[in-house]
N, C-alpha and C positions, 0 to 999 in steps of 0.2 A: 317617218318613212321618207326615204329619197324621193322626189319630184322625176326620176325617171326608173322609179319603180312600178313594174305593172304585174297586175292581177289576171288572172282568168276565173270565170263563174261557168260552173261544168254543170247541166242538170241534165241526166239522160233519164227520161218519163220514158213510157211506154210506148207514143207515138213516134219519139226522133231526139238527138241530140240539141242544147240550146248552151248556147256557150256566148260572152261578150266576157271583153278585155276592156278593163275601164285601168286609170291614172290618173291621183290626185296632186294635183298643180296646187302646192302649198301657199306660193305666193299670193294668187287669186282666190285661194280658198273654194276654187270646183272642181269638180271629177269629170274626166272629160272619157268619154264613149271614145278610145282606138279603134277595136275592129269587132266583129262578132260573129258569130256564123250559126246556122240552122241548116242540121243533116238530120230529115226524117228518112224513119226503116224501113226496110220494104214491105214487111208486116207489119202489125200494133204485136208487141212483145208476149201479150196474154190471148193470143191467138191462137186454135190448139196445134195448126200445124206450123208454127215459129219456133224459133231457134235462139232464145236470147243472145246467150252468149254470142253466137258467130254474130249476129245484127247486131249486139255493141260493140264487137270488136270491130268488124265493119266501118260502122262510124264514125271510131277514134281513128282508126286507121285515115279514113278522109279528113278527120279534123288535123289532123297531124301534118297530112298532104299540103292540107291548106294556109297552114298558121304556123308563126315560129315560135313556139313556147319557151324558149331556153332563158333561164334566165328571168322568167316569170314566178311570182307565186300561184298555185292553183290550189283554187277552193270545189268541195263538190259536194252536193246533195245527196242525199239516203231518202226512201218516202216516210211521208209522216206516219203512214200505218204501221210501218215495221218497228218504228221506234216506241218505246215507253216513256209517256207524258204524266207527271205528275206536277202539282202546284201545292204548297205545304205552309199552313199559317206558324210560324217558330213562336213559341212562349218565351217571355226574356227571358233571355238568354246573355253571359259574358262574352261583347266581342268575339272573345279570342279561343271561346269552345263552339264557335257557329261552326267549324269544321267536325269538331265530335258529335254535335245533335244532329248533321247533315248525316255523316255516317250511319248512324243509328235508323235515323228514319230510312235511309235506303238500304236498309234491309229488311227493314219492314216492310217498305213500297213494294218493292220490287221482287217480283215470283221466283227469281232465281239466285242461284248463290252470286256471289258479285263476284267470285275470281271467273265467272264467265259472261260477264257481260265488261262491256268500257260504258261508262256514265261521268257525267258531271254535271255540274249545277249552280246555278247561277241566282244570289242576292239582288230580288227586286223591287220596286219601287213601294213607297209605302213607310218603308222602318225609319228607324231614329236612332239614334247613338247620344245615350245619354249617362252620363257616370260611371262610362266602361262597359255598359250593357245596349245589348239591341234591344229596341223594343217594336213588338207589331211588324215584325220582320215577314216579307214571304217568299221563300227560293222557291224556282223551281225546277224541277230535278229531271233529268233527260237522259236515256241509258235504252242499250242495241246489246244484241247478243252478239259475241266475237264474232261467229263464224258470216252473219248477216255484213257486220263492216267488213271484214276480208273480203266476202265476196264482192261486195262494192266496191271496193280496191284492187282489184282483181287486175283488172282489163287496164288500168291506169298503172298497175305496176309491170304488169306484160310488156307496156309501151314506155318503159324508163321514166314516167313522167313521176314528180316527186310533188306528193300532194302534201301541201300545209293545211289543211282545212278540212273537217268533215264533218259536215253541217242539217242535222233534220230539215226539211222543205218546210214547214210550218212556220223558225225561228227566221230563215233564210225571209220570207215571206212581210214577218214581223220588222226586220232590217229595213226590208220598201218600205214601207207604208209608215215611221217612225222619220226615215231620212228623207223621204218624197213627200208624203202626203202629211205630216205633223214639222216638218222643218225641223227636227232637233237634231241638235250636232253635237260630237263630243265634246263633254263635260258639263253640258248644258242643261238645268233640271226642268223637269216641263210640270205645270202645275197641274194635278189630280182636282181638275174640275168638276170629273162625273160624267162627261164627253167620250163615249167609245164610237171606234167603229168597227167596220165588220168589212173581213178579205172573204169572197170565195173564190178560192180557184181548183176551177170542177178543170179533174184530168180525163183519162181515157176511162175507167172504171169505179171514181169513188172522187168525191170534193172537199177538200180538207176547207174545215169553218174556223177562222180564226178572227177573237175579238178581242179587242187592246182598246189600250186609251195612251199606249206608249209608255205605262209606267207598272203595271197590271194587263197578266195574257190568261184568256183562255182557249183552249184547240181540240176541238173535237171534229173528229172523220164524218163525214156522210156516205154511206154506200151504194150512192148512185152517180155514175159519172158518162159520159159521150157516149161509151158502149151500150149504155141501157136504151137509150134514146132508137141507136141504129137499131139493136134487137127489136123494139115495137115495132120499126118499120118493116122488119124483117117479115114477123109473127102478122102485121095486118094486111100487110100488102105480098106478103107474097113473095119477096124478093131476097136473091143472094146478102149476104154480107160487104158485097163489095160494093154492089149498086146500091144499097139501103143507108151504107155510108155518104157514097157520091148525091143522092136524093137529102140525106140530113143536108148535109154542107150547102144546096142548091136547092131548099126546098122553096124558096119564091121564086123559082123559076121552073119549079115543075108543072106539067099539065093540069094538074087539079090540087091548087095548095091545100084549099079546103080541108081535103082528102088526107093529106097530111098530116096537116097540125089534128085534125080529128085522131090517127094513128099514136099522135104524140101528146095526146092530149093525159093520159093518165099516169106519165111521166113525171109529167109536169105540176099533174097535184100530189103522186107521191114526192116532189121534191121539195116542192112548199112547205108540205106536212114535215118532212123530215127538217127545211129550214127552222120555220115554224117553234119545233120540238125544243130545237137547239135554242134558241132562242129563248122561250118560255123558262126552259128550267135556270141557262145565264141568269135571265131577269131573277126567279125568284132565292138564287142565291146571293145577288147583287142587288139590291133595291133601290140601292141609290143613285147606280149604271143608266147614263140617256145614251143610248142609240141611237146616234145622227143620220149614219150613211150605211150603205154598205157597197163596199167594192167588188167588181168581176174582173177574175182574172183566170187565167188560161183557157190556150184553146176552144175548147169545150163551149167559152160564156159567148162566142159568135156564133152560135145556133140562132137560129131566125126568132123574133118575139120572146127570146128566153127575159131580157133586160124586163120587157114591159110585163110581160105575166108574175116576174118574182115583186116589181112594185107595183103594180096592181094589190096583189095577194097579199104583202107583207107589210103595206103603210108607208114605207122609208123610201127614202130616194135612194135609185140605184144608178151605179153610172159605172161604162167600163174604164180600163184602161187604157188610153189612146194616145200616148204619150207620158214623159218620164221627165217631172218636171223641175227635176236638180240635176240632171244630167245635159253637159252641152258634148257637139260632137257633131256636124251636120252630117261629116261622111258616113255617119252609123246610122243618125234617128232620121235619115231622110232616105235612105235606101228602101226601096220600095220591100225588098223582102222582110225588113226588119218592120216596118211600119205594118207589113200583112198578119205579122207573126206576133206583134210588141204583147199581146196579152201572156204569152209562153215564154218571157225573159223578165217575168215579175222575179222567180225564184234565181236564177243565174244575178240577175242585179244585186239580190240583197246578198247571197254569197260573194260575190265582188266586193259588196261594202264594205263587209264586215273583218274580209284581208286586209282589206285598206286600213281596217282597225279608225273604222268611220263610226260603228254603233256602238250600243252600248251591249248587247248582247257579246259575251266573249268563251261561253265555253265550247268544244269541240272535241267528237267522238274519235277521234285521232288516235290509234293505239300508241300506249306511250314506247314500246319498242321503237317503232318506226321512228317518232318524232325525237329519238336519241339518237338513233343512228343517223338520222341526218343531219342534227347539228353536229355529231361528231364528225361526219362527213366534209362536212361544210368548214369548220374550225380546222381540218387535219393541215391543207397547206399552208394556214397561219401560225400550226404548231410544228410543221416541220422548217417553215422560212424562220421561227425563233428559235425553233432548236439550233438551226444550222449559224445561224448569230451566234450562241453562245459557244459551240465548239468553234467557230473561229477568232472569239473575242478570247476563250481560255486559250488557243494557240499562238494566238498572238501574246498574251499574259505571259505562259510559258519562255517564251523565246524570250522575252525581253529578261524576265528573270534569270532566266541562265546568264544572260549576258554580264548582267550586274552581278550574279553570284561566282562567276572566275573571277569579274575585277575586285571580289573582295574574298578572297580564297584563303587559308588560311595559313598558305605556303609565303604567303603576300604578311601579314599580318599577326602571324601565330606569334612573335615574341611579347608584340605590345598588348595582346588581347592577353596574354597571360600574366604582364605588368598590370594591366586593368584590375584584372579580378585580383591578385594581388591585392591592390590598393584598395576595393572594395572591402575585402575579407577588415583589411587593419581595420577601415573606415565604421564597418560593422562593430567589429572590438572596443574603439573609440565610443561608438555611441551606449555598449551595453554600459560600458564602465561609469560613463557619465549618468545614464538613468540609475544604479546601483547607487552611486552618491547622491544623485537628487533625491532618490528614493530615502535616504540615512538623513541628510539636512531638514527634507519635511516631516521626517519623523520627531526627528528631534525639536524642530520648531513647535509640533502638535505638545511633546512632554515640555516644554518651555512655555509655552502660551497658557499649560496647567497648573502651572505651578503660580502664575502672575493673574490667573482668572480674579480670586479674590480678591486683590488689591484695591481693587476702587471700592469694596466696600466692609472691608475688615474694620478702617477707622470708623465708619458709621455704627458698628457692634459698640464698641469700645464705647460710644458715645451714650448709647443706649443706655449699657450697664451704667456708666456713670448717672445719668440720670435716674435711673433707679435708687440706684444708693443715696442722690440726691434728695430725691423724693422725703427718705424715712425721717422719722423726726430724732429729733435727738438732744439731749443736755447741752445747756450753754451755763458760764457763768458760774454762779453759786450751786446751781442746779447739779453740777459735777459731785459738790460734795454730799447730796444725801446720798441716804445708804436704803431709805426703805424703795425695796425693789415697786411697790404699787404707787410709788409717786415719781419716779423717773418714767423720761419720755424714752421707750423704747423700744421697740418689736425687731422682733427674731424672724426673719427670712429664713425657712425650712428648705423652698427649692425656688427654683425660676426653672420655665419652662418655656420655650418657644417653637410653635409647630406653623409651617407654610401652608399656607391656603391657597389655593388657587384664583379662588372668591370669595373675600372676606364677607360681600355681603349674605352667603346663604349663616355663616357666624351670629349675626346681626337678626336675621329674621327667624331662627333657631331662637336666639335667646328671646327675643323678644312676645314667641308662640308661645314655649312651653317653660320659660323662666319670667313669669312678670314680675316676679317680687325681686328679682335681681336685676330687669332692665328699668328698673324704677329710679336707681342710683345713678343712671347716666345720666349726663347733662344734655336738657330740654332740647338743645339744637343738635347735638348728637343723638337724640331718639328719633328725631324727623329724617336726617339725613343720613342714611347708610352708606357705611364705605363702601367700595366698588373695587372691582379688580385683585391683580398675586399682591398677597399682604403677607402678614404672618399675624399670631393671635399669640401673646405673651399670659402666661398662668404663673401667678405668685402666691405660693402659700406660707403662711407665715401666723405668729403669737406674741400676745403682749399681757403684762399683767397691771397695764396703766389703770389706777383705779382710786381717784379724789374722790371724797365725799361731799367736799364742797361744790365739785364744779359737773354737771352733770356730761360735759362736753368731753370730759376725760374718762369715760367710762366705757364699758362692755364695746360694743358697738359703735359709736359715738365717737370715741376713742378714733379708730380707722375711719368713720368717716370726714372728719372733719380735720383730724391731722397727719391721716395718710393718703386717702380716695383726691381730697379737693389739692393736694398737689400736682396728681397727675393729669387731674383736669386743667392743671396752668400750662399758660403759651413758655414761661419761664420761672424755675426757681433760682433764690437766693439764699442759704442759707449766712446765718452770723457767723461773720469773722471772712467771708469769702470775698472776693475784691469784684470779682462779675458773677450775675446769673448764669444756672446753667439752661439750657434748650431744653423742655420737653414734649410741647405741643409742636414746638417750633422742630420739632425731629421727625414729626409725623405720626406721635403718637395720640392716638384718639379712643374715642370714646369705651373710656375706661369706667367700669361696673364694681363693685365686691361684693362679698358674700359670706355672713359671720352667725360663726356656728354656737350652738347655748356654751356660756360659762364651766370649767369644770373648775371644781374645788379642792383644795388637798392646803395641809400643813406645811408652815414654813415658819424658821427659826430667821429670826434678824438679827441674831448675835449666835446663831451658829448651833451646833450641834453636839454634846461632849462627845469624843472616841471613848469608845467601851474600856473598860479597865482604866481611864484616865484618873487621874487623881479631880476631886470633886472644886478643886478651886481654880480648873483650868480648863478651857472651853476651847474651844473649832471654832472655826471662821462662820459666818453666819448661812445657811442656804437653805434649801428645800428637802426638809425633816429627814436631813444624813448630812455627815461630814462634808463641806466641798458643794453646798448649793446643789446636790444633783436633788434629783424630785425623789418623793419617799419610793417603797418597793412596792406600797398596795398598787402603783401603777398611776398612769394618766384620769386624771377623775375622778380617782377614788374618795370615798368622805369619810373625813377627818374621824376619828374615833379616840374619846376623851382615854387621857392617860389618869391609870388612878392617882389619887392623893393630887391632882391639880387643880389650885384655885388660880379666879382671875387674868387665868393664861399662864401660870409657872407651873409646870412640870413639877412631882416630888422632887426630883434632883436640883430642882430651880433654872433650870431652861427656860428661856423665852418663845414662847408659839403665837402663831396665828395665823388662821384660814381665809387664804386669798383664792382670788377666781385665776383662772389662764383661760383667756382669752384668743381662741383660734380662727383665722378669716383668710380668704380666697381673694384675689383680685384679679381682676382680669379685663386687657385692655389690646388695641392693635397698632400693631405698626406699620409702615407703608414708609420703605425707605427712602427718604428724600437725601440728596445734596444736596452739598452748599448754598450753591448757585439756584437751586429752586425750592430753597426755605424762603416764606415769608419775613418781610423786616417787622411788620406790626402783627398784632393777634389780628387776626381776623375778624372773630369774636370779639363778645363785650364780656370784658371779665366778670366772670364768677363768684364773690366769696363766700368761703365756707359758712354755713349756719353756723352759730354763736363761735366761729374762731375767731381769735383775737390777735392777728399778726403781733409780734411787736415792735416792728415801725415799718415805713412802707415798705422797703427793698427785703426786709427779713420774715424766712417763712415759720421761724423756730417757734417751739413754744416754752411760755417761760410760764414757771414753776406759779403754782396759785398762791396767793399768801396765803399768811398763816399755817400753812404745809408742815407741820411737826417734821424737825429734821430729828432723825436718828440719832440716838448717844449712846454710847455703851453701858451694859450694864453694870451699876455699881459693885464692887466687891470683884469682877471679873477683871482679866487680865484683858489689857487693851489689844482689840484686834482689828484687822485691816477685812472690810466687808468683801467677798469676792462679787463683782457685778456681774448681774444677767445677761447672759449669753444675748451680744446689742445686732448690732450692724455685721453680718453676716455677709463676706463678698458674695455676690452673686453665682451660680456654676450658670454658664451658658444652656441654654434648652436644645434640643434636637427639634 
């Protein structure tokens, strides 16, 4: 608030008007007393032949006479009786629905519908704000019925006066004795020691009791106030109202005080009784509450011995009001009518405060109409000095734009602005064309970059397949010329497959769960170490009918392992006759398994088969029990079934037979396509060799024929023929 903003504190009581003008000097941080005035009525207002209205109006009328308000804010009083006091312990509650539980409970509290009453309420000391909730919170709640605040407003708006404030006597009251008597100033928290004290300020009819500690209020009415006092005198002695008043105010100067205070004597215990009262039940809803003081205020508390009789009776030090001891001001607090009167500008001061937006109490019975209309009021020549800115800022705007828009007219400029867009338009054309060809370059870059994808690893296929091929075993030498198919080194690749994996190792730990008698065949460091990562898993199914009797290494099983399995477990082969090894381990291929299924049996001719109707001294080439080496018809496996009239293995026609096994196995190993550039130069590993294989010299992986190996000879008497050989070395077809 500005430093030369002033306040007015308006309290019209029953006996007279009490008004003071205070203004707080920011710098210095005091409130300094301007002016103040006291206009009593010429009746007391609950007189039965008084006339409120005309005696307040009266009043204001001289207050008005006397003071300049303009320009002022004014605060005014309602009595505490007329209003509704409540005090409300909240249960936690979320910050931000303290306004919906407030609601709630004030229609509880409160006896009337609330579209007819103005209330608010005010969060006081005590709570805590902890994790977005209040806790141990207690408002309390303060509400007038309309038609009561109107008419309090009444006489204040008869007289133009524009009130900011409207304030119950009780809270007004609370303000004093918080900014006077406890020193606490805004924003400043005062510690909940347990320390209360106690206001009374007895009016013309009734003494409002109010008891704080400045953080916590309670206010209850007593309905005994000055008038009662005058009635006893009235009732014992005999005398009018007018004199029984002048006798109260002057009773130690009357002729017989004695006389007096004896008339006033039962007053005075019903007042105790009823302090008393108040007091007892405070305590025993507050236990913890110490009662230091208790304060006199208004009028009423300079009755003669009233100070000493209430602490006599009640234990506590009483003490009145006799100055205002945060307020400076000589020209106010020294004037002798203010100084006769200062107990009846307890409530005027705290409503000053509280404009001043000194306390901490801030709500106000103020119809919210009114307090619209006046800041609409108040704001309208700020909104008509901006409105009236911007209609001359747009006319200024205006003018100037016109001005600029002839010098660019189109009479001025129409050919070039039409060259413009012109040039735009082509501009536009230009650029679709060019995105239409960017658009055809990157398409065709995309089918260009498709067709070139493979290339960096086509040649690694090729490499592969050849090491396969490499792998198989095969005749060398002499070994060319037998003809019996179970003693050449041979097997028959049926297919090659090849499927991508994502993760070869779930491959690895599959086989090695539910296939142990085939992860057995892998090599010891390839069972520990599982491949990882996109592989691919290569499937080779294939047959052989290598079958020595001499040498157990050339048989069933045995056979593929030792001369087809232990090749692809090498870093490199070399087969005889080749001038370099080729890669297999060294390609990335690992940990290769097989898998070999029982022998089947069937008939087979080594000098062939006669064609039906042939003449009986001319024979077929030799094969598997039909012309042409194909297998008989009983099928794959079938067993042999003796021809009649055959001894020793000759057929009656004199055919040569004999039952050999076929020999069918699975292998299966992974690859993991490496380059060039990230093949190892040495094995890693320590080489392997095969159980009982017998290279025949270091670099060569071949096998050579066993001795003694009965080679094949024609049969005598038969025409010489050329043996057709077993279907060998089968290119590879690529896998999917």
């Amino acid at each position: 608030m500005a430093e030369n903003q002033s306040v007015w504190g308006i309290d019209i009581g029953q006996a007279g008007l009490k008004a003071i003008r205070l203004r707080y000097a920011e710098a210095a941080g005091q409130v300094i007393a301007v002016a103040f005035d006291y206009i009593p009525h010429a009746k007391i207002l609950s007189q039965p032949d008084a006339v409120p209205d005309e005696l307040i109006q009266t009043a204001l009328s001289t207050f008005l006479s006397r003071n300049e308000t303009k320009g002022d804010l004014i605060a005014i009083s309602v009595p505490g009786q007329s209003a509704l006091t409540r005090f409300i312990q909240l249960p936690p509650v979320e910050a931000s629905r303290v306004d919906e539980i407030v609601r709630y409970e004030a229609k509880q509290q409160i006896p009337f519908a609330l579209e007819d009453v103005i209330w608010d309420y005010q969060t006081l000391g005590g709570g805590m704000v902890e994790s977005g909730f209040m806790l141990g919170a207690e408002v309390g709640l303060f509400a007038m019925k309309k038609e009561g605040i109107y008419s309090a407003i009444k006489p204040y708006v008869a007289n133009k006066m524009e009130i900011e404030l409207v304030q119950i006597a009780p809270l007004a009251m609370h303000n004093f004795l918080c900014f006077d008597q406890f020193g606490l100033r805004p924003g400043q928290e005062l510690s909940d020691d347990g320390e209360y004290k106690i206001v009374l300020d007895m009016g013309t009819d009734n003494t409002t009791l109010l008891v704080t500690n400045g953080n916590k209020i309670w206010i209850r009415n007593v309905p005994i106030g000055g008038n009662h006092f005058t009635r006893a005198l009235t009732k014992e002695m005999k005398l009018t109202f007018a004199k029984a008043e002048h006798l109260k105010c002057n009773a130690t100067k009357a002729p017989d005080p004695r006389a007096v205070f004896q008339a006033l004597r039962p007053v005075f215990n019903d007042y105790v009784s009823e302090i008393q009262r108040s007091i007892g039940y405070f305590s025993s809803v507050n236990r913890e509450a110490k009662i230091t003081k208790i304060v006199g205020a208004g009028n009423g508390f300079k009755l003669a011995g009233l100070q000493k009789f209430l602490q006599q009776n009640l234990q506590y030090e009483v003490e009145r009001v006799d100055n205002f001891q945060a307020l400076v001001g000589d020209s106010v607090l020294n004037a002798p009518l203010f100084q006769e009167n200062v107990l009846s500008f307890v409530v005027p001061y705290g409503l000053a405060l509280q404009a001043l937006k000194l306390t901490r109490i801030h709500t106000t019975l103020l119809p919210a109409e009114i307090a619209t209309a006046r800041k609409i009021r108040r704001k309208k020549p700020w909104a008509v000095a901006t409105a009236a800115s911007l209609l001359f800022g747009l006319a200024m705007s205006t003018a100037g734009y016109s001005n600029v828009a002839s010098s660019v007219s189109s009479t001025k400029f129409g050919d070039v602005e039409s060259k413009v867009e012109a040039l735009k338009k082509k501009k536009t054309d230009y650029e679709g064309k060019f995105s239409a060809a960017e658009g055809e370059f990157k398409k065709a870059q995309e089918n260009g970059q498709k067709l070139v994808t493979a290339i960096d690893t086509r040649e690694m296929w090729l490499e592969v397949y050849r090491a396969i091929n490499e792998c198989l075993p095969r005749d060398t030498g002499n070994e060319q010329d037998i003809d019996d198919v179970t003693l050449k080194n041979r097997v028959n690749i049926k297919s090659v497959i090849a499927k991508k994996h994502a993760d070869v190792s779930k491959w690895h730990s599959e086989l090695k769960d539910k296939s142990p008698n085939i992860f057995i065949s892998m090599l010891e460091k390839d069972k520990e170490t599982a491949p990882s990562g996109p592989g691919y898993v290569f499937t080779l199914t294939g047959e052989h009918y290598r079958h020595d009797p001499n040498d157990d290494t050339k048989q069933l099983q045995n056979f593929v392992k030792h001369y087809v399995l232990s090749n692809f477990q090498k870093f490199e082969v070399q087969q005889p006759g080749t001038t370099q090894p080729i890669p297999v381990r060294k390609l990335g291929i690992t940990h290769a398994v097989f898998k070999s299924e029982s022998p089947k049996q069937f008939n087979y001719f080594p000098k062939g088969k006669k064609s039906k109707g042939a003449a009986s001294t001319k024979s077929a080439t030799g094969g598997f029990g039909q012309i042409g080496g194909a297998r008989p018809n009983t099928g794959i496996g079938a067993t042999p079934t003796a021809t009649s009239g055959t001894v020793d293995g000759q057929s009656k026609d004199g055919e040569e037979r004999k039952v050999i096994n076929r020999n069918e196995f699975t292998i299966q190993f992974v690859w993991k396509p490496t380059s060039a550039i990230e093949r190892p130069a040495v094995d890693p590993l320590k080489p392997v060799a095969a159980e009982g294989a017998v290279p025949a010299n270091a670099s060569n992986n071949s096998l050579a024929p066993t001795q003694g190996t009965p080679t094949a000879s024609p049969n005598p008497g038969a025409a010489p023929v050329t043996a057709t050989p077993v279907p060998g070395n089968v290119p590879p077809v690529p896998g999917k």
